[in-house]
C-alpha positions as CSV (number, residue, x, y, z in Angstrom):
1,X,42.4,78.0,79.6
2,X,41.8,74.6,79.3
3,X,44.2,73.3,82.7
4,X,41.3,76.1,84.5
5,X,38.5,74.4,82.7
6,X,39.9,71.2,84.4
7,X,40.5,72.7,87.8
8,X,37.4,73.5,88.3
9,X,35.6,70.9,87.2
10,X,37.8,68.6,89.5
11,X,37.0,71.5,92.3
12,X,33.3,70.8,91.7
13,X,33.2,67.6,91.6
14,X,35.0,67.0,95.0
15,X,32.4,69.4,96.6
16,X,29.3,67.9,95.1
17,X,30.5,64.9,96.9
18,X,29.5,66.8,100.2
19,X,26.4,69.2,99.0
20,X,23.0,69.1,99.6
21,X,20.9,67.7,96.6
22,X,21.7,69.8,93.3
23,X,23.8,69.1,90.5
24,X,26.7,69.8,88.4
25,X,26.2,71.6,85.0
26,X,27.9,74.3,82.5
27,X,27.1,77.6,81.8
28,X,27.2,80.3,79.0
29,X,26.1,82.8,77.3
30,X,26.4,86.4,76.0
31,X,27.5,89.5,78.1
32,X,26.8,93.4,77.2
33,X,28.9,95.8,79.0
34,X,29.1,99.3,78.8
35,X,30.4,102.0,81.0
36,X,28.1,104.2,83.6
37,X,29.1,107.5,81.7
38,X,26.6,109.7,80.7
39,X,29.0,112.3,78.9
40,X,30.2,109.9,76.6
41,X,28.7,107.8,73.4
42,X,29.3,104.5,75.5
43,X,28.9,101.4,72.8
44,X,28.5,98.0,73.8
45,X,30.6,95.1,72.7
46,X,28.6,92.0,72.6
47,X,31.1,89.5,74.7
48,X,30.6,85.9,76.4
49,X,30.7,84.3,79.1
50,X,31.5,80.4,80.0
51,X,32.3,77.6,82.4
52,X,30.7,75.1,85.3
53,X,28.3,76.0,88.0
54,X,27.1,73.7,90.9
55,X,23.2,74.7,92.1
56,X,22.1,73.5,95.5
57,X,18.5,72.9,96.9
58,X,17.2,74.4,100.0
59,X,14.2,74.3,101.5
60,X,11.4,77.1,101.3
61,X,12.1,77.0,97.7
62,X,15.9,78.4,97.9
63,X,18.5,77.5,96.0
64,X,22.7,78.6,96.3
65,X,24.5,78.3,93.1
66,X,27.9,79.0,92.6
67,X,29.9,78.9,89.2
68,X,33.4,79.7,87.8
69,X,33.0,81.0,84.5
70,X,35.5,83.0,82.2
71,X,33.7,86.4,81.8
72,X,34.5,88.8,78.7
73,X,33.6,92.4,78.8
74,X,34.3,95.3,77.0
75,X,33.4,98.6,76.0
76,X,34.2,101.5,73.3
77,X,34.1,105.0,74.9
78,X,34.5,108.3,72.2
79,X,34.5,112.0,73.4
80,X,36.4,112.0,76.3
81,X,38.8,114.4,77.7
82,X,42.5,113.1,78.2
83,X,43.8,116.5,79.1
84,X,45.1,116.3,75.2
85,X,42.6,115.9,72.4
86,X,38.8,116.7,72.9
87,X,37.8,114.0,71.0
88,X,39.6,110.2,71.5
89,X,38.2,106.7,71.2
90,X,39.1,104.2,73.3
91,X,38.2,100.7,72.9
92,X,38.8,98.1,76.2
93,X,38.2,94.1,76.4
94,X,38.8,92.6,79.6
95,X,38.7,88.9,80.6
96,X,38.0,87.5,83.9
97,X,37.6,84.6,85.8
98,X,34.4,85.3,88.4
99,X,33.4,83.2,90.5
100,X,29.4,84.3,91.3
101,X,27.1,83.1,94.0
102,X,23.5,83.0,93.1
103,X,20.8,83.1,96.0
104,X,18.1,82.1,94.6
105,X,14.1,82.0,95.4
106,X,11.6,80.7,93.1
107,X,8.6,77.7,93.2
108,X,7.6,75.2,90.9
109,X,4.7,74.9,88.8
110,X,4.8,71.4,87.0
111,X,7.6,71.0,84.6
112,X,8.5,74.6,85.4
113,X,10.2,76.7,88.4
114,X,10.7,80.1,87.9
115,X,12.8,82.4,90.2
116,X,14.2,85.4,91.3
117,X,17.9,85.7,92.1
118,X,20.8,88.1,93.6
119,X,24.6,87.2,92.7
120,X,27.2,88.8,94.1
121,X,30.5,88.5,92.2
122,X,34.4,88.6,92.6
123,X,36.9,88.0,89.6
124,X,40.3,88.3,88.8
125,X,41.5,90.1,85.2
126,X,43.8,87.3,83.6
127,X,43.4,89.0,79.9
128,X,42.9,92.6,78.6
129,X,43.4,94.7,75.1
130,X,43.2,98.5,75.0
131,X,43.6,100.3,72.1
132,X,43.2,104.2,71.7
133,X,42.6,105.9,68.7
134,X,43.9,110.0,68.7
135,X,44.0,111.8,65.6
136,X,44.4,108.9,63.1
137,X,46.9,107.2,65.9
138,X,46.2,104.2,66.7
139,X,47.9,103.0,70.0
140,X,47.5,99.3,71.7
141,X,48.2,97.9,74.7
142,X,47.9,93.8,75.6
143,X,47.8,92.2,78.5
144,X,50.5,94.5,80.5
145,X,48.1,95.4,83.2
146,X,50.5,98.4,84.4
147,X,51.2,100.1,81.5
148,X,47.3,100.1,80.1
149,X,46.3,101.5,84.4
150,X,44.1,98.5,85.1
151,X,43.1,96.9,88.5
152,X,42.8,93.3,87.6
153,X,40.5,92.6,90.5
154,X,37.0,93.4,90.4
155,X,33.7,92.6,92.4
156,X,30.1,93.7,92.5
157,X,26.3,92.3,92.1
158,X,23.8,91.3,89.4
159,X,20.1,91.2,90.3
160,X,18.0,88.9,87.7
161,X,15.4,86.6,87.0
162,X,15.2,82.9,85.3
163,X,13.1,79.8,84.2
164,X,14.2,76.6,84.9
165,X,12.8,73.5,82.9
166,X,13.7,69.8,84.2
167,X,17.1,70.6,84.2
168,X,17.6,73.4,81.8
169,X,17.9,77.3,83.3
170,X,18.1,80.3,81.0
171,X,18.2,83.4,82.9
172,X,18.9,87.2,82.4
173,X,20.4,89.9,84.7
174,X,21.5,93.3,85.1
175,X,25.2,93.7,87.1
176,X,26.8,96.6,88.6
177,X,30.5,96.5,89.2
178,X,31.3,98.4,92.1
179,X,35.7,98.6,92.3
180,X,37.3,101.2,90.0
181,X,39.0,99.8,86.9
182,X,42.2,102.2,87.2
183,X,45.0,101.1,89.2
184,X,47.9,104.1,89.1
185,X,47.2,105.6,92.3
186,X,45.7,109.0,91.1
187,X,49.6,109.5,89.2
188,X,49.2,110.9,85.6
189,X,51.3,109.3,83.4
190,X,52.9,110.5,79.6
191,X,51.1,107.3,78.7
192,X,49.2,107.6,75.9
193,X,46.8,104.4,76.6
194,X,47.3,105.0,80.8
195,X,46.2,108.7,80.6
196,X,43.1,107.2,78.3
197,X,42.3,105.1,80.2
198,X,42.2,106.8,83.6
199,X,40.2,109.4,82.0
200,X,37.4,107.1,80.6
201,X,36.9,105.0,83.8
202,X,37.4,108.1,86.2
203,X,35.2,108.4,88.9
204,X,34.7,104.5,89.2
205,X,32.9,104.3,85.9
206,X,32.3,100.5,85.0
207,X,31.9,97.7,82.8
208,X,28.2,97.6,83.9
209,X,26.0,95.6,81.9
210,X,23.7,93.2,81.0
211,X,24.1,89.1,80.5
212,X,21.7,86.3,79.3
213,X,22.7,82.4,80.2
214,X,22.1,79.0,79.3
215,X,22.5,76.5,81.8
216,X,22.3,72.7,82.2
217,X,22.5,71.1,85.1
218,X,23.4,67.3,84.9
């Protein structure tokens, strides 16, 4: 984690060299996830999210700003159907790397700006942990993307809103994740935590969510 940490700051440092006025900064901050499912008790896990983001200006009060953070979601999903037990409980963390693109609007008023903002997102899973819990059976899976039934890419958009003060942002947003979290071509497996799995992200069902960040821009 840290060597990524280092790559991208040395990534964003070589492109501030080139940008329009902006600045370099970090970002972080906590993430609430939960799936779109509304047959299931879907629980958040409070999660985080960290790393460097790079906002440039633009006239008419626009403003790009791209980051690389490490993004943790996760959810815990009970009554679903696995085709054996009616009741299981399945608990999923996933971590990614996402890279998002703010486009944002917004206008200053003093010491203030306010804004507006869209952020499409891509990110690539580089951690996960599944556990499923079936009649007092407890069954874990870590990090072995094929045997938990996982896509490790993922991609979608956040619409949100922020304040920025001299060179401090805190914002909030609401993302959708759009790309299907199974990955076993449709095949049902004897798999305990594969057959869980595909059940309780069927039908493209998401770590959708909510996140508030900190940022500071140097």
């Amino acid at each position: 984690m840290k060597k990524f940490f280092l790559a991208a700051l040395i990534a964003a440092m070589a492109f501030s060299q080139n940008a329009m006025a902006g600045g370099l900064g970090v970002i972080a901050g906590l993430t609430s996830s939960s799936t779109n499912s509304a047959d299931w008790k879907a629980q958040n896990i409070n999660m985080y999210h960290a790393g460097l983001t790079y906002k440039i200006d633009l006239p008419l009060g626009l403003a790009l700003q791209p980051s690389v953070v490490y993004q943790l979601k996760g959810a815990t999903l009970d009554k679903y159907i696995d085709g054996t037990a009616d009741k299981s409980t399945l608990e999923s963390k996933v971590g990614y790397v996402e890279v998002p693109v703010q486009v944002q609007w917004g206008f200053k008023a003093g010491a203030f700006r306010p804004y507006v903002f869209g952020e499409p997102f891509i990110g690539f899973g580089v951690v996960n942990n599944n556990k499923v819990t079936e009649d007092n059976i407890v069954v874990t899976v870590k990090n072995k993307w094929d045997e938990a039934g996982m896509d490790r890419w993922e991609y979608g958009l956040g619409l949100g809103a922020g304040i920025e003060i001299w060179k401090l942002q805190i914002s909030g947003r609401y993302f959708w994740n759009f790309g299907s979290l199974t990955d076993d071509n449709g095949e049902v497996s004897a798999d305990r935590v594969k057959n869980s799995v595909r059940s309780a992200f069927k039908d493209k069902k998401n770590f959708n969510g909510v996140a508030v960040s900190v940022a500071l821009i140097f």
